[in-house]
N, C-alpha and C positions, 0 to 999 in steps of 0.2 A: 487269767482267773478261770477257773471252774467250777462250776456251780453242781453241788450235788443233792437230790432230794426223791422223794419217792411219798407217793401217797396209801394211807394205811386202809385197805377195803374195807376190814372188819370194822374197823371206828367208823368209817365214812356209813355203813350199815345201823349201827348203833345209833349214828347221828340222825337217823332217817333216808340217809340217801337210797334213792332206790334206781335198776335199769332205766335208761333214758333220760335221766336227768342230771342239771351240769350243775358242777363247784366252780366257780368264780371266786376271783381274789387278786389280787397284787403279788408279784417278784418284787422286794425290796431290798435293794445291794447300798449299802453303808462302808466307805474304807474308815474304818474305827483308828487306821495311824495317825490319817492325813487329813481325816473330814472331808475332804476336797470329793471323792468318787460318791453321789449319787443316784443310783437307776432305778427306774419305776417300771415295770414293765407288765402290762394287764394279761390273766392267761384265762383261760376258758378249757374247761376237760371234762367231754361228756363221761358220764357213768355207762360200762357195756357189762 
């Protein structure tokens, strides 16, 4: 599996984000075939 994503500056700017500060959230992987593949995986990404 590969997981492909990228985070948008300009929005993350709009939203308020500003230098030095982090966006936190959850990776959440769903297999939609088999139900069975659940992943949770917690990420932290400072704002530079």
């Amino acid at each position: 599996m590969n997981l492909e994503w990228r985070l948008n500056g300009d929005l993350l700017r709009k939203m308020g984000y500003t230098s030095g500060q982090t966006v936190e959230g959850q990776v959440i992987t769903v297999d939609d075939k088999w139900g069975g593949l659940r992943l949770e995986i917690p990420m932290t990404i400072k704002i530079q």
